[in-house]
CHARMM internal coordinates of N, CA and C (Angstrom, degrees):
IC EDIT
DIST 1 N 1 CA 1.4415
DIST 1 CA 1 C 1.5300
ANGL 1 N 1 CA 1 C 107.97
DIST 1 C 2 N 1.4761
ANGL 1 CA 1 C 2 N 110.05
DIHE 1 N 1 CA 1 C 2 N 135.24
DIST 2 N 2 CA 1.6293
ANGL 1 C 2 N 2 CA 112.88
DIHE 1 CA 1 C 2 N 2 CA -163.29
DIST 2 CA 2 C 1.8167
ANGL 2 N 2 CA 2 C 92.57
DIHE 1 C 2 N 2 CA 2 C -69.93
DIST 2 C 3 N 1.3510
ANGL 2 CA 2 C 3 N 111.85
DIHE 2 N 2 CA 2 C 3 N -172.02
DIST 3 N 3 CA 1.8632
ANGL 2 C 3 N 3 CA 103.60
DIHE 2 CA 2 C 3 N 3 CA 144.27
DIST 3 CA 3 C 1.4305
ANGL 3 N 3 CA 3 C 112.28
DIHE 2 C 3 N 3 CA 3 C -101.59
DIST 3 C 4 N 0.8581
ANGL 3 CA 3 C 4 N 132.30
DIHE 3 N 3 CA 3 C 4 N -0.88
DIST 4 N 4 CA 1.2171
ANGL 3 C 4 N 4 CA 119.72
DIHE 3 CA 3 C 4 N 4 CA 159.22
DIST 4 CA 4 C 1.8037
ANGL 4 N 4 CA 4 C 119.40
DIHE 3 C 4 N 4 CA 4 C -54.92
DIST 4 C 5 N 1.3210
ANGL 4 CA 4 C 5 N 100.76
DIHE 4 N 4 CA 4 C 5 N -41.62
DIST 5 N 5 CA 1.4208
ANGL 4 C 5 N 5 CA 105.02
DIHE 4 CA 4 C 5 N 5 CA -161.50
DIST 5 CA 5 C 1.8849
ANGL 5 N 5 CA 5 C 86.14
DIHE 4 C 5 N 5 CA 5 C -91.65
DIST 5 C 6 N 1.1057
ANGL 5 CA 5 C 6 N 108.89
DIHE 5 N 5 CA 5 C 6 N -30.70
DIST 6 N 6 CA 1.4617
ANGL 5 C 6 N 6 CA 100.54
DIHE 5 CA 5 C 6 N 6 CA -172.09
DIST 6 CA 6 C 1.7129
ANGL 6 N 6 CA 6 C 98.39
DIHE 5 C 6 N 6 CA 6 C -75.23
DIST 6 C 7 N 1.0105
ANGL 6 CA 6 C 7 N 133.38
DIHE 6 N 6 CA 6 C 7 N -5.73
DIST 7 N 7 CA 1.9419
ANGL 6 C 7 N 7 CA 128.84
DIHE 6 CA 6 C 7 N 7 CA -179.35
DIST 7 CA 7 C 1.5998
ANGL 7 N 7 CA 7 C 108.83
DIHE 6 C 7 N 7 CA 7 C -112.88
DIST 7 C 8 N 1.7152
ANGL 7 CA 7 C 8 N 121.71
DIHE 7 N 7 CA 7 C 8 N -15.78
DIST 8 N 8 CA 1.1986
ANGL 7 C 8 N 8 CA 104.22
DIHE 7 CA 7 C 8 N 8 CA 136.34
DIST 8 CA 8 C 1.2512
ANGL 8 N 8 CA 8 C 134.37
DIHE 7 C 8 N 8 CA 8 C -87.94
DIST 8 C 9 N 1.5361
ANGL 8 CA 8 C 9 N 131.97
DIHE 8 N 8 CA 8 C 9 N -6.01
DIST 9 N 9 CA 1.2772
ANGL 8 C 9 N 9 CA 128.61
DIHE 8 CA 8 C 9 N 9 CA 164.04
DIST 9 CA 9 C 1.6820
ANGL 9 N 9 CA 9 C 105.62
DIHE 8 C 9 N 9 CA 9 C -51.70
DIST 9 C 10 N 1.4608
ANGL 9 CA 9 C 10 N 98.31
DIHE 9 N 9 CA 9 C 10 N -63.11
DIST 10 N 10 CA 1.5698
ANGL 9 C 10 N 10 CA 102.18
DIHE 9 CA 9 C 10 N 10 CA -173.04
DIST 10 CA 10 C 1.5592
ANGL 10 N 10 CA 10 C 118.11
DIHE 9 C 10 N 10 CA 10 C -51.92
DIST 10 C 11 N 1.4400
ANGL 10 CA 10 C 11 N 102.73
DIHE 10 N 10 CA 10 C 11 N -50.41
DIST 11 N 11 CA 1.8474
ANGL 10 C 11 N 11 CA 100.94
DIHE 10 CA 10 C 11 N 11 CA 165.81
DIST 11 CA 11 C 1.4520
ANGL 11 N 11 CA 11 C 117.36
DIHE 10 C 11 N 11 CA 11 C -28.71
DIST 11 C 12 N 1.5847
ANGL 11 CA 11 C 12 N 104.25
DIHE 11 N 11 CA 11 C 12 N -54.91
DIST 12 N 12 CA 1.7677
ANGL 11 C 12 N 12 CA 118.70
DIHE 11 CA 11 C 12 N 12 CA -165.95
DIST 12 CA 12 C 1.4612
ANGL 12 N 12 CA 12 C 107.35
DIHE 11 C 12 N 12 CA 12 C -63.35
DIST 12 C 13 N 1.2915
ANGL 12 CA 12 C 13 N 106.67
DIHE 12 N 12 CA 12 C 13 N -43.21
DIST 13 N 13 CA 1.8026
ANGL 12 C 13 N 13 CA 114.43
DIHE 12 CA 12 C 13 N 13 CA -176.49
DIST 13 CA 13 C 1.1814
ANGL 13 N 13 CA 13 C 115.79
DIHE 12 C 13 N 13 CA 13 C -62.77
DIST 13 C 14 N 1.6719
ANGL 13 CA 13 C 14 N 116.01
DIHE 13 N 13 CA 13 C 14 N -39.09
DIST 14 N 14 CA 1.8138
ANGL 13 C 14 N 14 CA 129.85
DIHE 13 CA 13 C 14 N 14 CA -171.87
DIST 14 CA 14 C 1.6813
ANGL 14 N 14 CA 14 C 76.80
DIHE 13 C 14 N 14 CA 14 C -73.30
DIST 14 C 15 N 1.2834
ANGL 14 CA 14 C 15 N 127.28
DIHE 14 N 14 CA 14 C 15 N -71.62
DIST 15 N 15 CA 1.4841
ANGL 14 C 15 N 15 CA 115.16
DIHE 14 CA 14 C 15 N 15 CA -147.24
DIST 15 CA 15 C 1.8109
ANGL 15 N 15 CA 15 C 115.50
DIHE 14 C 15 N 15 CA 15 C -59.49
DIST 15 C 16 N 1.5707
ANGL 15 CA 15 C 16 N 108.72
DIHE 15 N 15 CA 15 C 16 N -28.02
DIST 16 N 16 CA 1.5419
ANGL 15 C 16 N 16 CA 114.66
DIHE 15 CA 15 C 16 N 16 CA 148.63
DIST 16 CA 16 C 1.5135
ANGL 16 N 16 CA 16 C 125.76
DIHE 15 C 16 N 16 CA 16 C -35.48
DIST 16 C 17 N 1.4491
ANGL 16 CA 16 C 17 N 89.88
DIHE 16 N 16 CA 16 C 17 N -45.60
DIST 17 N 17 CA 1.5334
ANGL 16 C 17 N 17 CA 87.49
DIHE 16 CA 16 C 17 N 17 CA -162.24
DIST 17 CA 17 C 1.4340
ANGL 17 N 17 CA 17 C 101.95
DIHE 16 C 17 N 17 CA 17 C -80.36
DIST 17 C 18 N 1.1808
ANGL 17 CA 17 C 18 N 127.89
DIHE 17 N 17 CA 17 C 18 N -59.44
DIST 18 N 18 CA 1.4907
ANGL 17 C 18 N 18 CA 136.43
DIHE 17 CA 17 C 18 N 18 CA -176.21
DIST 18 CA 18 C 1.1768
ANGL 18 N 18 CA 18 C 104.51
DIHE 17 C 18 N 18 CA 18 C -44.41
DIST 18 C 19 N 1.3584
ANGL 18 CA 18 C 19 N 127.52
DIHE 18 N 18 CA 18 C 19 N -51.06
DIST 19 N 19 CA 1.8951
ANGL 18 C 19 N 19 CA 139.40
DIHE 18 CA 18 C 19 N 19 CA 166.84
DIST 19 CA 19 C 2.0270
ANGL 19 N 19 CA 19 C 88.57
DIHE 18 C 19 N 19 CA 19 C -17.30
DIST 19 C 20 N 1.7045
ANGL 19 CA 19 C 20 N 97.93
DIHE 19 N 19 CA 19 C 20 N -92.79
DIST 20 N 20 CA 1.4957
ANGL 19 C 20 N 20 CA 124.60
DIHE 19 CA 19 C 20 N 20 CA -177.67
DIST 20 CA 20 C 1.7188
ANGL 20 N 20 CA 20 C 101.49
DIHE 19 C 20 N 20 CA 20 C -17.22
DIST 20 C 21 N 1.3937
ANGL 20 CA 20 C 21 N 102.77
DIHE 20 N 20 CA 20 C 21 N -62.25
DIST 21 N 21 CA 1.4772
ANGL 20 C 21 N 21 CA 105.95
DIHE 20 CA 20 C 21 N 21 CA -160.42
DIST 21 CA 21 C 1.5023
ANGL 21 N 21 CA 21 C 118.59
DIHE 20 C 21 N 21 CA 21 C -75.11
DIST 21 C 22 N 1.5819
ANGL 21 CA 21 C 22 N 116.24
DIHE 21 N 21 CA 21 C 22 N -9.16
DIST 22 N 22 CA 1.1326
ANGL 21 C 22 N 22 CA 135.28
DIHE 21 CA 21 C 22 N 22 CA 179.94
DIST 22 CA 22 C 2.1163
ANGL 22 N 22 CA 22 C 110.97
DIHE 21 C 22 N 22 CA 22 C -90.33
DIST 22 C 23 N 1.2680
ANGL 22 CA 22 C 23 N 87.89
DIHE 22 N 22 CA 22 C 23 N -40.48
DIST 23 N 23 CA 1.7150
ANGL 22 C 23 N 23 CA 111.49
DIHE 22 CA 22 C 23 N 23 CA 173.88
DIST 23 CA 23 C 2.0591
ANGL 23 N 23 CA 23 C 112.40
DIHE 22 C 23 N 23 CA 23 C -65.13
DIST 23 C 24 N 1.3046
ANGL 23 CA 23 C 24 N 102.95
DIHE 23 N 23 CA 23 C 24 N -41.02
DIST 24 N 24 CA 1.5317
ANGL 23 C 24 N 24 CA 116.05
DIHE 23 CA 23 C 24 N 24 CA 170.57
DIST 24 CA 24 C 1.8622
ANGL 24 N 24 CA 24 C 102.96
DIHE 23 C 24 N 24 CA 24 C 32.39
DIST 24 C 25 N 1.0867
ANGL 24 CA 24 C 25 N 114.21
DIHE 24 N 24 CA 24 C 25 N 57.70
DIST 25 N 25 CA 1.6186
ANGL 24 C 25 N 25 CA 130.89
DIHE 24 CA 24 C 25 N 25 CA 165.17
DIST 25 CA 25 C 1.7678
ANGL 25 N 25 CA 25 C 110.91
DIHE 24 C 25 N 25 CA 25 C -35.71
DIST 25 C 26 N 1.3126
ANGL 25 CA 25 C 26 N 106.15
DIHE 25 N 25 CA 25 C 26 N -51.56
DIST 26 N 26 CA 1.1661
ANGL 25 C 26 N 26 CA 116.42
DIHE 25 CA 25 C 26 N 26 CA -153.08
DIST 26 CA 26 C 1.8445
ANGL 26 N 26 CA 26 C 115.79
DIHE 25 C 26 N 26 CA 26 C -65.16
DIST 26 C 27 N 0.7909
ANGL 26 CA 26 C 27 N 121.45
DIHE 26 N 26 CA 26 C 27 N 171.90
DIST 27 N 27 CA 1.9520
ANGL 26 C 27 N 27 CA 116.98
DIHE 26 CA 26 C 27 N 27 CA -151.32
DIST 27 CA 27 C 1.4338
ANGL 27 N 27 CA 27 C 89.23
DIHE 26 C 27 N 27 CA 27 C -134.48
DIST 27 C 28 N 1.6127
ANGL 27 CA 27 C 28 N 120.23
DIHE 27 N 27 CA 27 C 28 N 146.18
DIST 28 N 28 CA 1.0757
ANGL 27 C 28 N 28 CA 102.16
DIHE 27 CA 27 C 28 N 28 CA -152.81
DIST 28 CA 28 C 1.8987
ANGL 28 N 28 CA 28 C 99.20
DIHE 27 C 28 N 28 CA 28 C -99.24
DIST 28 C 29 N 1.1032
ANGL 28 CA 28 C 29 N 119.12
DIHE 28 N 28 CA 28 C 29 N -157.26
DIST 29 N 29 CA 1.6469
ANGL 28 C 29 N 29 CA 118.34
DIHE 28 CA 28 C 29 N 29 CA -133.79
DIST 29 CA 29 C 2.1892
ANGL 29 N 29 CA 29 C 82.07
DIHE 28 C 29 N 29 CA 29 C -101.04
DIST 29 C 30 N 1.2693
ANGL 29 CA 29 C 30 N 111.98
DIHE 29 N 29 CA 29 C 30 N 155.80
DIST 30 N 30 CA 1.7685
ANGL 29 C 30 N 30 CA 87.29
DIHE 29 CA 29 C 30 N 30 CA 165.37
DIST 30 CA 30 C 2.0757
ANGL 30 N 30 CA 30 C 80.76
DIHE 29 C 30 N 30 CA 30 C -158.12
DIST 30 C 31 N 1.1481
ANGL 30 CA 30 C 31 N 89.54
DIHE 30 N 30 CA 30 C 31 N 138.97
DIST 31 N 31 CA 1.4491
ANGL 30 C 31 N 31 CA 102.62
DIHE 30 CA 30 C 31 N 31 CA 163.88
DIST 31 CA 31 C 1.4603
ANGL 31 N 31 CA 31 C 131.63
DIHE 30 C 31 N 31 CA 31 C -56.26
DIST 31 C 32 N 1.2349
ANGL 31 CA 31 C 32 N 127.08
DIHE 31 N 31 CA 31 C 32 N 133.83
DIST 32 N 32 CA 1.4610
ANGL 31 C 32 N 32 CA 131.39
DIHE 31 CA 31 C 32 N 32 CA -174.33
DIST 32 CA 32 C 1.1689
ANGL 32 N 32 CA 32 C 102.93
DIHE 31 C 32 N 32 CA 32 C -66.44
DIST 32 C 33 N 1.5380
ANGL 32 CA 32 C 33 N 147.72
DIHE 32 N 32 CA 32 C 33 N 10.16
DIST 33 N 33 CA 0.9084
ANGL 32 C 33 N 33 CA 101.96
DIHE 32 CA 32 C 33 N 33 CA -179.50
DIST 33 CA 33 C 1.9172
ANGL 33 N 33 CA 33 C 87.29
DIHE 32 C 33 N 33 CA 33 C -160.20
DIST 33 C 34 N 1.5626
ANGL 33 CA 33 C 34 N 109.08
DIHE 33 N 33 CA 33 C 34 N 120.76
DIST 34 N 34 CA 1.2776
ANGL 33 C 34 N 34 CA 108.98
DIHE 33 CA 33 C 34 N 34 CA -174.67
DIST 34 CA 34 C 1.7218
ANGL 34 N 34 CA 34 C 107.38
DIHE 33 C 34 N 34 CA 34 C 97.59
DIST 34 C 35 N 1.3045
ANGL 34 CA 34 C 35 N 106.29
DIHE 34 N 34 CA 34 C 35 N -28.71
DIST 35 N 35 CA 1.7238
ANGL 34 C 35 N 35 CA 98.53
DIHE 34 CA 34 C 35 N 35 CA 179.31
DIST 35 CA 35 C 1.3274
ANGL 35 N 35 CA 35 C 92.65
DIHE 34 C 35 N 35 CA 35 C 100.54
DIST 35 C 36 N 1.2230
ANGL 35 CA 35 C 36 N 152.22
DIHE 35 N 35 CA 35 C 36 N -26.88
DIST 36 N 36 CA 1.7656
ANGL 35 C 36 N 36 CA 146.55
DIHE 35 CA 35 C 36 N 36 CA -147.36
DIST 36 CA 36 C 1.1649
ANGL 36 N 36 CA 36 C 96.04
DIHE 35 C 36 N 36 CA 36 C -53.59
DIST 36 C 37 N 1.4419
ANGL 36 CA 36 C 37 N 115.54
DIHE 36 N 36 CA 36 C 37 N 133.98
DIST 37 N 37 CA 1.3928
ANGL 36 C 37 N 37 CA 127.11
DIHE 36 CA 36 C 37 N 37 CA 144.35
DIST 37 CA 37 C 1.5152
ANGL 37 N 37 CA 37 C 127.74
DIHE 36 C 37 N 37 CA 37 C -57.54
DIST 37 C 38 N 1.4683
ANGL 37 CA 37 C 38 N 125.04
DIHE 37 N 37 CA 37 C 38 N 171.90
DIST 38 N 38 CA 1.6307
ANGL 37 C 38 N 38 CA 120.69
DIHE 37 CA 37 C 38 N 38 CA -170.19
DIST 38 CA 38 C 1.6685
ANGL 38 N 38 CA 38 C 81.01
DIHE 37 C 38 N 38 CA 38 C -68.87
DIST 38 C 39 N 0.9342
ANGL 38 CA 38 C 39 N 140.73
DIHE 38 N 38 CA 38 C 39 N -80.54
DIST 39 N 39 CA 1.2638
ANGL 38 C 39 N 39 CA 158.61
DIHE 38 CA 38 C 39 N 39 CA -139.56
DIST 39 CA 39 C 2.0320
ANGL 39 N 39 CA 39 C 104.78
DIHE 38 C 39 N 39 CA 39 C -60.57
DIST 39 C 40 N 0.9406
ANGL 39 CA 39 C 40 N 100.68
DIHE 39 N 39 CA 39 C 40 N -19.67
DIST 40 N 40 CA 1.5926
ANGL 39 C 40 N 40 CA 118.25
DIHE 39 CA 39 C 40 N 40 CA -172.57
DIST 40 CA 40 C 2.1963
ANGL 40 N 40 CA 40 C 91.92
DIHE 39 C 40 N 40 CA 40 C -86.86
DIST 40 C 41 N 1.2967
ANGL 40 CA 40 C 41 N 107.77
DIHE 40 N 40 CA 40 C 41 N -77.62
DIST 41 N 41 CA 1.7776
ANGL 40 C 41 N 41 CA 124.52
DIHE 40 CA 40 C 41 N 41 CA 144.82
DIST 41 CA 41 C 1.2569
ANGL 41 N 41 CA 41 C 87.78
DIHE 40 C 41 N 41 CA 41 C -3.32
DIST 41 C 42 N 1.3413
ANGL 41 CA 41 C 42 N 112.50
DIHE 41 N 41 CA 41 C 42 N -121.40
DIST 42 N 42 CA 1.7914
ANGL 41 C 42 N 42 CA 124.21
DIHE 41 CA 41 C 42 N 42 CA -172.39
DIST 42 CA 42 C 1.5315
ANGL 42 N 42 CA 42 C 117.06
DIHE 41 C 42 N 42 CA 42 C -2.88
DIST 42 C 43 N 1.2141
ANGL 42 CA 42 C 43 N 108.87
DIHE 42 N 42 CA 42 C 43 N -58.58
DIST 43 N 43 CA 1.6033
ANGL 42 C 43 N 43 CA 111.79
DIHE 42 CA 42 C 43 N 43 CA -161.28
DIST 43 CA 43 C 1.5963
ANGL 43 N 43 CA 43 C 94.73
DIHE 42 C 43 N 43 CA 43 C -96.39
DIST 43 C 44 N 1.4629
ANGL 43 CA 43 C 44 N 118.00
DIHE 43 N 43 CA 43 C 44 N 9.37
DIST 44 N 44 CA 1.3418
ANGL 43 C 44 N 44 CA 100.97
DIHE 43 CA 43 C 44 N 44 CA 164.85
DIST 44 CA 44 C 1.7207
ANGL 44 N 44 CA 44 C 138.81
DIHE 43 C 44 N 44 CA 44 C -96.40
DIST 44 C 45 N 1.0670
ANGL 44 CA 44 C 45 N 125.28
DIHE 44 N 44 CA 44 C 45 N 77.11
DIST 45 N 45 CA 1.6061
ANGL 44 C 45 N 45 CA 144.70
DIHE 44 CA 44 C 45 N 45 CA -139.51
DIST 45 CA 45 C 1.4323
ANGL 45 N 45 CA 45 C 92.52
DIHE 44 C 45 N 45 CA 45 C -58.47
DIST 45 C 46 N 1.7446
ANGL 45 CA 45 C 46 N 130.24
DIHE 45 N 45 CA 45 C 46 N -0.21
DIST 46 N 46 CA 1.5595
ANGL 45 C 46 N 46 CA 111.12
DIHE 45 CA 45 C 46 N 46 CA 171.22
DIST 46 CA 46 C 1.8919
ANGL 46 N 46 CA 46 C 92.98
DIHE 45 C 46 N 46 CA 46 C -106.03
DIST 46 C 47 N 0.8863
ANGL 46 CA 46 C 47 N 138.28
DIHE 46 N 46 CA 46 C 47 N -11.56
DIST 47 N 47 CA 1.3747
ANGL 46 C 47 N 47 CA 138.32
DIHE 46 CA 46 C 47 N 47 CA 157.54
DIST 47 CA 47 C 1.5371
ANGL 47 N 47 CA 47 C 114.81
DIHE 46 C 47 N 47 CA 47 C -57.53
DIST 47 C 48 N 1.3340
ANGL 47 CA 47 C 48 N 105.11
DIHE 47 N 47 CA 47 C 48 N -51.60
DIST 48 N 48 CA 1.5691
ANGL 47 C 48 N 48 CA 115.16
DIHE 47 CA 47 C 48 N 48 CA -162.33
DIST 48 CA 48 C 1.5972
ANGL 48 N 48 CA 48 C 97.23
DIHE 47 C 48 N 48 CA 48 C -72.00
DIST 48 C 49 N 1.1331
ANGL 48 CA 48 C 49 N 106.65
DIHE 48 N 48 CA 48 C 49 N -38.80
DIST 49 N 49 CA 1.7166
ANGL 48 C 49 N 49 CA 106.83
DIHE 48 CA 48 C 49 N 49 CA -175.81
DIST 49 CA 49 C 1.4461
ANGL 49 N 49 CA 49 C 114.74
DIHE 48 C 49 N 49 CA 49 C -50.87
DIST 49 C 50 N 1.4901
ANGL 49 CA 49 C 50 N 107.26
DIHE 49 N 49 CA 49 C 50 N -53.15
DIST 50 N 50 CA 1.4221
ANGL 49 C 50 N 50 CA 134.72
DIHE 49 CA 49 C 50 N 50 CA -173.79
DIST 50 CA 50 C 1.4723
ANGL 50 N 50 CA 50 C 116.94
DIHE 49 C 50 N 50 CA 50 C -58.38
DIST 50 C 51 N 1.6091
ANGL 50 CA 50 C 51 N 101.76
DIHE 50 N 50 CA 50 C 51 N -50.67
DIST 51 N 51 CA 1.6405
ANGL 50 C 51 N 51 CA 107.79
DIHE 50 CA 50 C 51 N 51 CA 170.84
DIST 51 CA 51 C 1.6310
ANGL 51 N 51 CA 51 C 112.98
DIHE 50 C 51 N 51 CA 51 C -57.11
DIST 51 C 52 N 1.4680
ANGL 51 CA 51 C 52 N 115.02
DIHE 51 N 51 CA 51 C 52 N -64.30
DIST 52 N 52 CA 1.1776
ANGL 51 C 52 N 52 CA 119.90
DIHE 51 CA 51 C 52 N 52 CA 159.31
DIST 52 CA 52 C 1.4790
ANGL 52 N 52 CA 52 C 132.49
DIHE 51 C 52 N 52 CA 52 C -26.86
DIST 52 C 53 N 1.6246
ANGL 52 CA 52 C 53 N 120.54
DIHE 52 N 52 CA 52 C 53 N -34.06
DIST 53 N 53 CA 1.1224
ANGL 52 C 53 N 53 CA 116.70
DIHE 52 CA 52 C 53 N 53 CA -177.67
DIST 53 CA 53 C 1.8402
ANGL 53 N 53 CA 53 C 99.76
DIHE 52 C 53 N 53 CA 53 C -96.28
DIST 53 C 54 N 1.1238
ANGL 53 CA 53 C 54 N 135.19
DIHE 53 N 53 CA 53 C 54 N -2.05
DIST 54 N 54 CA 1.5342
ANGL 53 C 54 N 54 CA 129.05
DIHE 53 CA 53 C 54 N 54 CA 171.95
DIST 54 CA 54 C 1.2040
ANGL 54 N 54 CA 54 C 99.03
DIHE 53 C 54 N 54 CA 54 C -86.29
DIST 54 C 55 N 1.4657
ANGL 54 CA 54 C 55 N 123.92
DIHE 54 N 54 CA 54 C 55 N -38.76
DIST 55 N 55 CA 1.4265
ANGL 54 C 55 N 55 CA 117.36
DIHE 54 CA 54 C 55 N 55 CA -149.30
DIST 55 CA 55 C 1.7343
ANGL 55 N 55 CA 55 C 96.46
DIHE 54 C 55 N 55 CA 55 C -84.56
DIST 55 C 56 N 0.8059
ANGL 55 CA 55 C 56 N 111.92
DIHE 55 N 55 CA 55 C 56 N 2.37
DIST 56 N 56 CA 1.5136
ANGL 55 C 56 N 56 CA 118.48
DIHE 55 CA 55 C 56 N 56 CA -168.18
DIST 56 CA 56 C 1.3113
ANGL 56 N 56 CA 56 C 112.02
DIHE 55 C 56 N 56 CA 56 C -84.27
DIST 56 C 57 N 1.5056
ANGL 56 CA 56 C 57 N 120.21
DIHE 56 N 56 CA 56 C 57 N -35.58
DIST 57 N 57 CA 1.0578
ANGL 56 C 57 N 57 CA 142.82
DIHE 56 CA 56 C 57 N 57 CA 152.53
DIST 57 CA 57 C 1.7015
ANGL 57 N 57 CA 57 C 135.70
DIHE 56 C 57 N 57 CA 57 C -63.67
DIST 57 C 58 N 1.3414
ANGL 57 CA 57 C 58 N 96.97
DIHE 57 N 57 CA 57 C 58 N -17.46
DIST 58 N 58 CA 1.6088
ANGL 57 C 58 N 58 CA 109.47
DIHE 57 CA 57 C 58 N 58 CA 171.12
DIST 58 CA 58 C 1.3755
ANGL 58 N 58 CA 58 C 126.78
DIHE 57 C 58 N 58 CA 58 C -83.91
DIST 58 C 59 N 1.3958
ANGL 58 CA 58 C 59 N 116.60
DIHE 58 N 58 CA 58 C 59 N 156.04
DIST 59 N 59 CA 1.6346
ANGL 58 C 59 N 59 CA 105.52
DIHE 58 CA 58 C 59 N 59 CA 164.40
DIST 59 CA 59 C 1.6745
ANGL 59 N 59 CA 59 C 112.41
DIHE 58 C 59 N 59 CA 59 C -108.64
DIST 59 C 60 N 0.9992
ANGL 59 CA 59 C 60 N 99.39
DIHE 59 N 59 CA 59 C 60 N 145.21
DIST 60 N 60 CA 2.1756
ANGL 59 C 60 N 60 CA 89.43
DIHE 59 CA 59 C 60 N 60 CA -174.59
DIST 60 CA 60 C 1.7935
ANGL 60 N 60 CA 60 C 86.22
DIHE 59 C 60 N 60 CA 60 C -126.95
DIST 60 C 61 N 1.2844
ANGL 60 CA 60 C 61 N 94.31
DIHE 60 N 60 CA 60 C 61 N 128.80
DIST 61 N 61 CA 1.6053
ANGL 60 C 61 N 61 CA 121.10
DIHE 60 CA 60 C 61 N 61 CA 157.48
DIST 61 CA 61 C 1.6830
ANGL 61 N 61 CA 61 C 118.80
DIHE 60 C 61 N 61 CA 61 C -101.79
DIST 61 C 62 N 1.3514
ANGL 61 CA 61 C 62 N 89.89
DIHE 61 N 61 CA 61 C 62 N 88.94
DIST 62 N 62 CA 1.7483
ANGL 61 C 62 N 62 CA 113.61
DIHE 61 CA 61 C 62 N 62 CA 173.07
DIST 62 CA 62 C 2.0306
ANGL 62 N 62 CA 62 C 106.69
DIHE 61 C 62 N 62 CA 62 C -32.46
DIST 62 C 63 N 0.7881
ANGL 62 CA 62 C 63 N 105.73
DIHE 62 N 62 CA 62 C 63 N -24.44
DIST 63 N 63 CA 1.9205
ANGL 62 C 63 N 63 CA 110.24
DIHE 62 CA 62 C 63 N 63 CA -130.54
DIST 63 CA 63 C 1.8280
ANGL 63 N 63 CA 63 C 79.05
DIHE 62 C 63 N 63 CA 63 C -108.07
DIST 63 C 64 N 1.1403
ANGL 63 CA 63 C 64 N 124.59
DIHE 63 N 63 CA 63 C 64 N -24.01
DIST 64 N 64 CA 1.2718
ANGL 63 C 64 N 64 CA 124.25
DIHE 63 CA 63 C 64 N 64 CA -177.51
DIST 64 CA 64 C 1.7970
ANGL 64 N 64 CA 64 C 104.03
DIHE 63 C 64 N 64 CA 64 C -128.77
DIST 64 C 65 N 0.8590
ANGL 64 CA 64 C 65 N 127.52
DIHE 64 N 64 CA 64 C 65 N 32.87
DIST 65 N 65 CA 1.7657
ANGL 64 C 65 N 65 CA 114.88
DIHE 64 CA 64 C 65 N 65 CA -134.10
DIST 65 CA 65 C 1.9593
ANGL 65 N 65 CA 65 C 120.06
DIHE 64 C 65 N 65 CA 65 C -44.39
DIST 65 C 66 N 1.4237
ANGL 65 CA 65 C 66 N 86.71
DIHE 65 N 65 CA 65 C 66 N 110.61
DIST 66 N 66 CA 1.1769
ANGL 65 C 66 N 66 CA 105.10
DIHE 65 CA 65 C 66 N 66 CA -179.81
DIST 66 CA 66 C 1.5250
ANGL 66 N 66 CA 66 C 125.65
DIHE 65 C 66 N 66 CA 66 C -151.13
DIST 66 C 67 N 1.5286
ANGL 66 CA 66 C 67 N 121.76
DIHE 66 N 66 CA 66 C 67 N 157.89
DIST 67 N 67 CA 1.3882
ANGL 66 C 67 N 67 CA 103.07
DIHE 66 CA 66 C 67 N 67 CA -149.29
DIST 67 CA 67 C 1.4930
ANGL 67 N 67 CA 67 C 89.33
DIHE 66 C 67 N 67 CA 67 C -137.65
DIST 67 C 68 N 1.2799
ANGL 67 CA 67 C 68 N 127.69
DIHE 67 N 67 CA 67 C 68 N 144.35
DIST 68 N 68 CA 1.6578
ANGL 67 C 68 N 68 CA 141.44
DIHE 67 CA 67 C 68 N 68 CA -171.01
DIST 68 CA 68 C 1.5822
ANGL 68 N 68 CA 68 C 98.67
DIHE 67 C 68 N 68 CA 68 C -128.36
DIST 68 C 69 N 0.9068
ANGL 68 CA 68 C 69 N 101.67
DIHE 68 N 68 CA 68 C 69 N 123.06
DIST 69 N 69 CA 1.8846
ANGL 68 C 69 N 69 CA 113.51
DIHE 68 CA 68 C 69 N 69 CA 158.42
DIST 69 CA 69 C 1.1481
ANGL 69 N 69 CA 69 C 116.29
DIHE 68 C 69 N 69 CA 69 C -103.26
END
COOR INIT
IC SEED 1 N 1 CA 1 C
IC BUILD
């Protein structure tokens, strides 16, 4: 593959991607239960407690990100 053809491939792929990221399809996230938004979640101090008390118990590996209970 010349570079020519290899720096418009890459042009075509960046302009794909930015296309995608500009297009943003995706719908946003809502909790099973009540409808709550992320932001509704957050400011809810009997959620936050709860998350907090599982995660307390977990180990999270940054380097792979993944989480074990």
């Amino acid at each position: 593959m010349s570079r020519k053809t290899a720096l418009v491939l890459m042009c075509l792929l960046t302009a794909l991607n930015v296309g995608f990221v500009m297009l943003n399809t995706s719908i946003p996230s809502r909790a099973a239960l009540g409808g709550m938004t992320y932001d509704d979640l957050v400011n809810d101090p009997d959620f936050v407690r709860a998350v907090k008390a599982v995660a307390a118990t977990c180990a999270v590996n940054v380097d792979v990100a993944t989480l074990k209970c």
